[in-house]
N, C-alpha and C positions, 0 to 999 in steps of 0.2 A: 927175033929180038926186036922191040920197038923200037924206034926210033926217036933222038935226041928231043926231036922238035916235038910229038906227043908226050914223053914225060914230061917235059917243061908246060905243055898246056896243061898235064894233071893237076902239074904242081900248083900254077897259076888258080885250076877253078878250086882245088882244095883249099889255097890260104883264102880266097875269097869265102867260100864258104864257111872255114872258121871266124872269119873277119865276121859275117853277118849271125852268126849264130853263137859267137861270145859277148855279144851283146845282151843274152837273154840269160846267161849263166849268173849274175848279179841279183836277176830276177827272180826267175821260176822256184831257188831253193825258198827262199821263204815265204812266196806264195802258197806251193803246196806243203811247208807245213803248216800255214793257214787253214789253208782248206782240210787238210786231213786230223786236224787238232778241236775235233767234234766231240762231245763227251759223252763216256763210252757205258753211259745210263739214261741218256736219250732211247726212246722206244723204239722208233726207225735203226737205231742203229743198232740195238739189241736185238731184234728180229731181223734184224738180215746177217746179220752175226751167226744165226741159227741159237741165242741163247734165251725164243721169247717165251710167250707165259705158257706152252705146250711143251718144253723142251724138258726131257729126262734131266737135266742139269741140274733145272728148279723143280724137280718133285711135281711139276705139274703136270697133268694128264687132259688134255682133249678130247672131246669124243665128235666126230665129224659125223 
């Protein structure tokens, strides 16, 4: 069983650790729905999507 004085250090780097990393929670959510709110008929994002102009989805056909 651990002892008193290592759970208290746990406890200690944990809040610190929250302390420094709830600082970024105000942040990050609407950053990345920034970044992720690309529109979704942009080319790049239709072809990586797998829905671009070869894909059985749109009736188109390829020939490599």
């Amino acid at each position: 069983m651990p002892d008193k004085e290592s759970n208290l250090e746990a406890d200690k780097d944990r809040r610190d650790f929250l302390k420094a990393a709830g600082k970024f929670a105000a942040i990050v959510p609407p950053a990345m729905t920034l970044l992720l709110s690309t529109s979704m008929t942009a080319r790049a994002t239709v072809v990586s999507g797998g829905g671009g102009p070869c894909s059985s989805d749109n009736g188109g056909s390829c020939s490599s």
